[in-house]
C-alpha positions in Angstrom: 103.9 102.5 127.1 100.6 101.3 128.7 98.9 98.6 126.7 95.6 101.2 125.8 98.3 103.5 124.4 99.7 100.8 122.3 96.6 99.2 121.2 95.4 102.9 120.1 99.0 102.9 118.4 98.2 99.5 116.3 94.9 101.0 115.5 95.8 104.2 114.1 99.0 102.4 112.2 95.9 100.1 110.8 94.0 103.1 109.5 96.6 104.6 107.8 97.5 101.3 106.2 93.9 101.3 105.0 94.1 104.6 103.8 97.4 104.1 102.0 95.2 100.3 100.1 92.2 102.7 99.1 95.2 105.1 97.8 96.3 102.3 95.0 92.8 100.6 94.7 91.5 103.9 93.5 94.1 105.3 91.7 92.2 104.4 88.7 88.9 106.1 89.5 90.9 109.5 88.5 93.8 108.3 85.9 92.7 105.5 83.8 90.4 106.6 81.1 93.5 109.6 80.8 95.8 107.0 80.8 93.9 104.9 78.2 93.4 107.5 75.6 97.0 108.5 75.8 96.0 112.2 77.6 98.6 111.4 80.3 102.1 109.4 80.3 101.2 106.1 83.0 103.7 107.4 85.7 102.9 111.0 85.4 99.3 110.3 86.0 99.5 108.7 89.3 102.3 111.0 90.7 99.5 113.8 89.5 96.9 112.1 91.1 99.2 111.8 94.2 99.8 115.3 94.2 96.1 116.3 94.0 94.5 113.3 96.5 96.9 115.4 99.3 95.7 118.3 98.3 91.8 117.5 98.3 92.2 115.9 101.5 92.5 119.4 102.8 89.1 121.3 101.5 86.5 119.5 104.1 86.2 117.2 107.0 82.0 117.0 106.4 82.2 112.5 104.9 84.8 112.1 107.9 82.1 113.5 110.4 79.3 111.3 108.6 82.0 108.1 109.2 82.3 109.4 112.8 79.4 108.9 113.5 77.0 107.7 111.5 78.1 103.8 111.5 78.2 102.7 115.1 75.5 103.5 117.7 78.2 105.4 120.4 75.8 105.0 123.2 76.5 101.5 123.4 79.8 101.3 123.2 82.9 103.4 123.8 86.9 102.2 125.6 89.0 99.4 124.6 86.0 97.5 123.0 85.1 100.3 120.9 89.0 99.9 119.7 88.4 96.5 119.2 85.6 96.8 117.0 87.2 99.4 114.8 90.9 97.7 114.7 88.5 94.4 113.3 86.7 96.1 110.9 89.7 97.9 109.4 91.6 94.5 109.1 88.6 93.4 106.9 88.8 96.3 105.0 92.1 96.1 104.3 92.0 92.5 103.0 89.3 93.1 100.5 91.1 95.9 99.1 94.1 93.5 98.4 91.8 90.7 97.5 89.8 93.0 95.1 93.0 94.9 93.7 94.6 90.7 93.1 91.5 90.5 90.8 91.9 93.6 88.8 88.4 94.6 90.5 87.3 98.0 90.8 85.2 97.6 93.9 84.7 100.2 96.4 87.2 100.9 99.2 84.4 102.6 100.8 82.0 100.2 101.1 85.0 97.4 102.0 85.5 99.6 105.4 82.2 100.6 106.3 81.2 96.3 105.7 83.8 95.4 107.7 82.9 98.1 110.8 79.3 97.1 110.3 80.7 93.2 110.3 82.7 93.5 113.4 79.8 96.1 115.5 77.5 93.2 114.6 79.8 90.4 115.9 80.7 92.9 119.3 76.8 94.2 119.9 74.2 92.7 117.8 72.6 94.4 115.2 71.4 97.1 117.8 74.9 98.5 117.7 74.7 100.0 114.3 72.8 102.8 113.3 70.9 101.3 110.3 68.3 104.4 109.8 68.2 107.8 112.1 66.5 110.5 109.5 69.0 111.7 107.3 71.7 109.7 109.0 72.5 105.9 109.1 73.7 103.0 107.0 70.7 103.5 104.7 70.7 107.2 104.1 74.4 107.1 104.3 75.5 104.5 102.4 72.8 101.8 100.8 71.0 104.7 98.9 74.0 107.2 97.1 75.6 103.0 96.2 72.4 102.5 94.1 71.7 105.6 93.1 75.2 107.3 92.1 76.2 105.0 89.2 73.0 105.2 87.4 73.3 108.7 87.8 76.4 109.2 86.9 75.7 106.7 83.7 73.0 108.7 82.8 74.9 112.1 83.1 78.3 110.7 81.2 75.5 109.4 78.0 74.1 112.4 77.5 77.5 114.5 78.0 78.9 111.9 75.6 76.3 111.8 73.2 76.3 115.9 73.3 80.3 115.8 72.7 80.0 113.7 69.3 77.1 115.6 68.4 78.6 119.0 68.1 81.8 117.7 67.1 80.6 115.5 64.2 81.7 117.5 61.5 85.5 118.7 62.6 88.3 117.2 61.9 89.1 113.7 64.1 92.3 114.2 64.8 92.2 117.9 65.7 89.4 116.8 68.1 90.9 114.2 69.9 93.9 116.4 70.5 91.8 119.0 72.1 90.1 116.5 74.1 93.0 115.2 75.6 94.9 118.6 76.7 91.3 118.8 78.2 91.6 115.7 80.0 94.0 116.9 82.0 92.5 119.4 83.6 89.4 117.0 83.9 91.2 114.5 85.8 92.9 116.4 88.0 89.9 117.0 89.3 88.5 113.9 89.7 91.8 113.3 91.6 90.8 116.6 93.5 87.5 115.7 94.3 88.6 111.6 95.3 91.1 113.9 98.7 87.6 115.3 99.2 85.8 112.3 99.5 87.8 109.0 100.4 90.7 110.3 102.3 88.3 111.6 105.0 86.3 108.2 105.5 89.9 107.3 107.5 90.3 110.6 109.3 86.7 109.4 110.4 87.7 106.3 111.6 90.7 106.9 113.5 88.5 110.2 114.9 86.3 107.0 116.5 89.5 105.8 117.6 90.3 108.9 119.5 87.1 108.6 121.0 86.9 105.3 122.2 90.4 106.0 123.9 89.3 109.4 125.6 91.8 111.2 123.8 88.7 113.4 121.8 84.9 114.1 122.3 82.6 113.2 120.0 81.7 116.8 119.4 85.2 118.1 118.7 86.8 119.0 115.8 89.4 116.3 114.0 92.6 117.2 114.8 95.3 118.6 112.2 97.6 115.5 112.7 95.0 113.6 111.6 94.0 114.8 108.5 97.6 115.0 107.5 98.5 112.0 108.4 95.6 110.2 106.6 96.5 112.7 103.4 100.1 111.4 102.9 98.8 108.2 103.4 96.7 107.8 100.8 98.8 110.6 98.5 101.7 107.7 98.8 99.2 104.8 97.7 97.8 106.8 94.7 101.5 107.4 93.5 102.3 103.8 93.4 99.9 103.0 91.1 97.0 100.3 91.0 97.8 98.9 87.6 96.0 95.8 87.8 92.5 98.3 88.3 93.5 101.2 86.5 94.4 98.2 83.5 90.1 96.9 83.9 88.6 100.3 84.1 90.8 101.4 81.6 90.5 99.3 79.4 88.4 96.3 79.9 84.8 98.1 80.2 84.6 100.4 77.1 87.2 101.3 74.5 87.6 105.1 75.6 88.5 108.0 73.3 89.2 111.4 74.2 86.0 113.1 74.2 84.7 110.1 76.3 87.5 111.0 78.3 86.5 114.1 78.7 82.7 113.2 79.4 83.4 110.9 81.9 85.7 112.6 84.4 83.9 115.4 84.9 80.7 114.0 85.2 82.7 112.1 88.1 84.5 115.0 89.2 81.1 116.8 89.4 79.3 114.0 91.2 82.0 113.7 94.1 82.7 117.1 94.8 79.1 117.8 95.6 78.8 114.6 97.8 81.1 115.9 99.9 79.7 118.9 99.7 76.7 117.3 101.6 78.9 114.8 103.7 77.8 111.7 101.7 80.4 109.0 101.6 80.0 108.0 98.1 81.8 105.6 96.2 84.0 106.6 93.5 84.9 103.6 92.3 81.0 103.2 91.5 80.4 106.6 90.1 83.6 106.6 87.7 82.5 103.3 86.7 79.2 104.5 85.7 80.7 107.6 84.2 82.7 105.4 81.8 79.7 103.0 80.8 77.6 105.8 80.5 80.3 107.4 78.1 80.0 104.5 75.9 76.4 104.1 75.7 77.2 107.9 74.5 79.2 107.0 71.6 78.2 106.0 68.3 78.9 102.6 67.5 80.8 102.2 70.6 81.7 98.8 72.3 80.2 97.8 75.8 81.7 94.7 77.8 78.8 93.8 79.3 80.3 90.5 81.0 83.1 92.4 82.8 80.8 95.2 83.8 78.7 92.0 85.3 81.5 91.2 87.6 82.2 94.4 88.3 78.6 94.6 90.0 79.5 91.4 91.9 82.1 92.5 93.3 79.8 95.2 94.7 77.1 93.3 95.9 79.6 91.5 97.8 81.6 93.7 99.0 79.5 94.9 102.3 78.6 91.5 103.3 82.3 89.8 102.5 84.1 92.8 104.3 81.5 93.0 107.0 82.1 88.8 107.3 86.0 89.0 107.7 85.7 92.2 110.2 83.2 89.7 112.0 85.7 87.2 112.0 88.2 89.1 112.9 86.5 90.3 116.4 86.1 86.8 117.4 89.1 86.1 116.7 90.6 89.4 118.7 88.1 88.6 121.5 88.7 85.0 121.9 92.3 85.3 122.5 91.4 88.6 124.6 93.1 91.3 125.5 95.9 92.9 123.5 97.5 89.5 123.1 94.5 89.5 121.2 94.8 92.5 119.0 98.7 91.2 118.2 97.2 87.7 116.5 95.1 89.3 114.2 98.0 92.3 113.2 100.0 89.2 112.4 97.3 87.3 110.6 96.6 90.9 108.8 100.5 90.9 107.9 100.2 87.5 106.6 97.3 87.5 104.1 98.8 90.6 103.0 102.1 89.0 102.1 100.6 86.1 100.5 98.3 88.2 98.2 101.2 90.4 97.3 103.7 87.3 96.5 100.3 85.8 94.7 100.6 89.0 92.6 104.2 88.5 91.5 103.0 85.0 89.1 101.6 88.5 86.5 102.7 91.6 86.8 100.2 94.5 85.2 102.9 97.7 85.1 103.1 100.9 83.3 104.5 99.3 80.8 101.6 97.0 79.9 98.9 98.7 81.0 97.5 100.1 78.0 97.6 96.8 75.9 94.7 95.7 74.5 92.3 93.9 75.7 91.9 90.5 74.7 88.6 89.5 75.8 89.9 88.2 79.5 87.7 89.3 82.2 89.2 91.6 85.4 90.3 88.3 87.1 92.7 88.2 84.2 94.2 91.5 84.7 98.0 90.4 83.7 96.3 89.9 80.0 98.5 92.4 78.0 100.5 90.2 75.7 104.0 91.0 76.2 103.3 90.7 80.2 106.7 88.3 80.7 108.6 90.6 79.3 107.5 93.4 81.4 108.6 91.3 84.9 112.1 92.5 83.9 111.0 95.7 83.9 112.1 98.5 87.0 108.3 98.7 87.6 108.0 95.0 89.2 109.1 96.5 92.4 105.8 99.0 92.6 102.4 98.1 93.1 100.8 96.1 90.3 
């Protein structure tokens, strides 16, 4: 095997290990307010969610295209350093994922890759290198724009559907309602799992696409190949079936306290929101809109409960994510490039492999499982997530051995 053949190897392997992070980070943008209002059993929701995030990943390749190449200026780059830039940024991706999910965070898996691509292009080409505005294309149109706008929409749209809900509902019976509203959760967030294959599984197909490119194995006008979107399908599938606890545990259940017709409000304003993004090819991200959807569905409710302080670290941990993703893939290319060649890509796979084992033991000290997930909340913030009370208990639990 030729060293450009296994470099493009390690890349690829990279993606799909990104792919398969976003797949338990965002587990809970589809399952946890079903999950929270008892509409779905813990395990059955994310093997459902599984099921559906393969499927979506089928129904359109338009958000991999825009990933393609709308991030990094191809004219000034291409070969083995247009591998090296990619293989960096997806290594900072991948650790704010972990880093994020150790927190209980719900930050966006979508904004962790394209920070730490933009991070790493910076560190290999100057700012030049990315495509920061080009019409309807660019980091700005692309990405800055649908991350400000899309949870205020999507807050505004779950209030009103919310308040609407309670409105014409006011006068039946309460628990003949909620029952109704949870069968229809079901269908609702199926579809947000639907509509999350749409959206998020493509932003990989894009990436390793680039890394087909860069390696001369595909044009830059050709179509992705079928082993790619099937590949970066399964990937994620398998990550959304092992569950994010620790995030599905914050959205869940730290922001608002959700009932059924909440729910209900809430995932199909999301559902609604994603699917036509990528109808248009914009990389939205659905950790922001769900979250919006579910604050929004509170400020719908009568009388209901807001967590304003965890919704404030919530928006941290999006500010930050761009610039703290885009500073590791950074690192990570000087790291790759002062060591040089693919002596140089093998010290940062093994620094990758490291951090991600020492996040993952970190983990073990609480365990947030099926089992505990739908505990109350007792007033600890998402850097708390193993709050449930009888958390000790649950490490003897079967679950321990699955993502928590």
């Amino acid at each position: 095997m030729s060293a450009e053949l296994l470099v493009l190897l390690i890349v690829v392997c990279t993606a799909l290990a990104f792919d398969f992070t976003n797949g338990f980070h965002d587990t809970a943008n589809a399952m946890a307010t079903s999950i929270a209002t008892g509409a779905l059993r813990p395990r059955t929701a994310v093997l459902l969610s599984g099921a559906l995030n393969l499927l979506g990943a089928f129904l359109s390749v338009a958000v991999a295209a825009t990933v393609a190449e709308g991030i990094v200026d191809l004219s000034e780059v291409s070969g083995r350093a247009l591998l090296d830039i990619v293989f960096a940024g997806l290594v900072g991706g991948i650790l704010w994922n972990l880093f994020t999910w150790l927190l209980g965070l719900p930050s966006s898996s979508s904004h962790a890759l394209f920070g730490g691509l933009i991070g790493s292009t910076i560190a290999a080409l100057g700012w030049h290198g990315v495509i920061w505005t080009a019409g309807s294309k660019g980091v700005l149109a692309k990405i800055i724009v649908p991350a400000l706008l899309s949870p205020v929409v999507a807050a505004l749209v779950a209030a009103i559907a919310s308040w609407v809900v309670y409105r014409i509902t006011q006068r039946s019976n309460e628990k003949s309602v909620s029952r109704g509203f949870r069968y229809g959760q079901i269908g609702t967030a199926s579809l947000v799992s639907l509509a999350h294959g749409t959206n998020d599984a493509q932003k990989t197909m894009g990436i390793i696409f680039l890394a087909l490119i860069a390696h001369g194995s595909a044009k830059a006008t050709d179509q992705i190949p079928l082993w790619v979107i099937v590949a970066c399908a399964i990937a994620m599938a398998a990550g959304t079936c092992l569950g994010g606890w620790r995030i599905i545990r914050t959205l869940g259940k730290g922001l608002v306290d959700i009932a059924p017709p909440q729910g209900f409000a809430a995932e199909s304003t999301s559902a609604a929101i994603i699917l036509t993004s990528a109808h248009f090819g914009l990389p939205l991200s659905t950790t922001q809109v769900v979250t919006g959807s579910i604050l929004g569905s509170g400020l719908g409710r009568p009388g209901a409960e807001v967590r304003w302080g965890v919704l404030g670290r919530m928006v941290v941990a999006w500010v930050l994510t761009l610039p703290l993703a885009g500073l590791v893939g950074a690192l990570c290319w000087a790291i790759l490039h002062g060591v040089g060649g693919t002596a140089g890509i093998l010290v940062v796979l093994a620094l990758l492999i490291a951090m991600s084992a020492l996040i993952w033991f970190r983990s073990k000290r609480a365990v947030v499982n099926s089992h505990n997930v739908t505990d109350d909340w007792d007033g600890a913030g998402p850097g708390t997530p193993e709050t449930p009370a009888h958390h000790h208990a649950a490490r003897r639990t079967d679950d321990n051995v699955g993502i928590g």
